[in-house]
N, C-alpha and C positions, 0 to 999 in steps of 0.2 A: 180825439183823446189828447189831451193836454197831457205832456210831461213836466215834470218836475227840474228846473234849473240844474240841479248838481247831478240828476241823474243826464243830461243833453251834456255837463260838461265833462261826465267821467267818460261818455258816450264820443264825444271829441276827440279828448285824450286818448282815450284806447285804437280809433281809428287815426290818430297823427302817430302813434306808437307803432302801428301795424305797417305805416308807411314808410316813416324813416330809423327804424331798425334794419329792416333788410337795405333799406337803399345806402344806413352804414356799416351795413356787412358786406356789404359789395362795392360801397367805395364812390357811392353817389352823394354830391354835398348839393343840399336844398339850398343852400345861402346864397345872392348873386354876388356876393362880396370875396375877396380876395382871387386866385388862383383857381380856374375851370379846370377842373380834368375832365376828362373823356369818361363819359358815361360806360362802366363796363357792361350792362342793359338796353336794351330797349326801349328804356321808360325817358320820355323826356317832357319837359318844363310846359308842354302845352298841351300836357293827357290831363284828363279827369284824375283826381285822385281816386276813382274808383277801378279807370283804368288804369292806373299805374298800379294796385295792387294785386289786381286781375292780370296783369303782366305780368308780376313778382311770383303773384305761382304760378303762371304756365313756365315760367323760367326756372322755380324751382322743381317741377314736375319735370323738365327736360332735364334737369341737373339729376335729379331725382332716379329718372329711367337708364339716363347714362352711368349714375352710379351700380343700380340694379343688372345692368347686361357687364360693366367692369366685375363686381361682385356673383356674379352667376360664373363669368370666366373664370375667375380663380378659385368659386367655388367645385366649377370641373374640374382644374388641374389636379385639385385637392380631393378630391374624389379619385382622381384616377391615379394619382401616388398611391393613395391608400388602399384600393384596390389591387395593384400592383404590388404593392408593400406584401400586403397580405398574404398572396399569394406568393411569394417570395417567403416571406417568414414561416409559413405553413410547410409548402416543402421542405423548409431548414429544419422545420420542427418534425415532420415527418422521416426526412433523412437522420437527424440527430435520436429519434426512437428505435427507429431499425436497428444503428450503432448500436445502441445503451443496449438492444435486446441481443445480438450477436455479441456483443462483448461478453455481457454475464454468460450468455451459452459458454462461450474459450473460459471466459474465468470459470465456471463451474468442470469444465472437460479436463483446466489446466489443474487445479485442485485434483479432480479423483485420477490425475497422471500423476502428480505429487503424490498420492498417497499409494499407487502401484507400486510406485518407484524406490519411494522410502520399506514397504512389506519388502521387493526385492533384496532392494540395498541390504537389510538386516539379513534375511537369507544369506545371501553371500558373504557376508561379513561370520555368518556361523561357519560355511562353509571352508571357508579362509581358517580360521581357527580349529575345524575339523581335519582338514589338511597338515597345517601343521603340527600339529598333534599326534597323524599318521607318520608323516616324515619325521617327526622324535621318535616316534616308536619304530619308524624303519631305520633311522637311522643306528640308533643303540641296540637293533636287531641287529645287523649289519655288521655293528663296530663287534658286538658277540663274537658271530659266526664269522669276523677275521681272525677273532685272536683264537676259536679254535680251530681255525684251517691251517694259521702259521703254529699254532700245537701239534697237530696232526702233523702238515708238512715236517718240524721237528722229530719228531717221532717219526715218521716213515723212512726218510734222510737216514737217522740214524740206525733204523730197523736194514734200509739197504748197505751201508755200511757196514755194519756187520754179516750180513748173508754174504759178501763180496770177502769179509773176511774168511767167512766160514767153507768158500769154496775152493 
């Protein structure tokens, strides 16, 4: 089966693309010109280029798996705050309904004590007024039955005076 030129040279291109993009994402220079660094891979200058890609994802697979058990870890931590959380919030929320339902019980108790208390108040308040009213009327009873006991005494006084006369 014969290929077609530009389809073998896209075909090229896409595998020299596959090769050294990861190898410049990771800091690998194909060129033997200037400055060697230190390969941060396992892929070196005398692997097939099929295995050096065949490297590039087992190496991204182990990046890959490492990232996957990093992200599981934090994904428990996270999990177990929030579990944690929850059951912390819940009892807050459970405690703060108890409150709100005790509370209204006193506020509804303190109300119909308010309202005893003010029927009282006014009771006594008549009462008070009933009293006083007594005590004007005893007392200008009272102030009466002085002025005619010092009438009388008057009169007696002087009804014994004269019988003392008359003896």
């Amino acid at each position: 089966m014969a290929r077609h030129p530009a389809s073998i040279a896209a075909l090229i291109l896409g595998f020299a693309t596959l090769i050294c993009l990861p190898q410049a994402a990771l800091g690998i220079s194909l060129s033997s010109s200037g400055s060697r660094r230190k390969p941060s891979s396992a892929i070196t200058s005398e692997m097939s280029p099929i295995r050096k890609v065949v490297t590039l994802i087992e190496e991204m697979k182990t990046t890959a798996e490492k990232d996957a058990a990093q992200d599981k870890t934090m994904y428990d931590k996270y999990m177990c705050w929030c579990e944690t959380n929850e059951k912390v919030k819940g009892a807050a929320i459970d405690a703060a309904e108890k409150a709100i339902g005790e509370l209204s019980a006193f506020i509804e108790e303190a109300a119909a004590k308010e309202g005893q208390l003010k029927t009282e108040i006014a009771g006594l308040e008549n009462d008070i007024a009933e009293d006083k009213d007594a005590l004007a009327s005893a007392t200008s009873v009272r102030e009466k039955e002085y002025d005619d006991f010092l009438a009388t005494e008057a009169d007696m006084k002087e009804t014994r005076g004269l019988l003392k006369e008359a003896i």
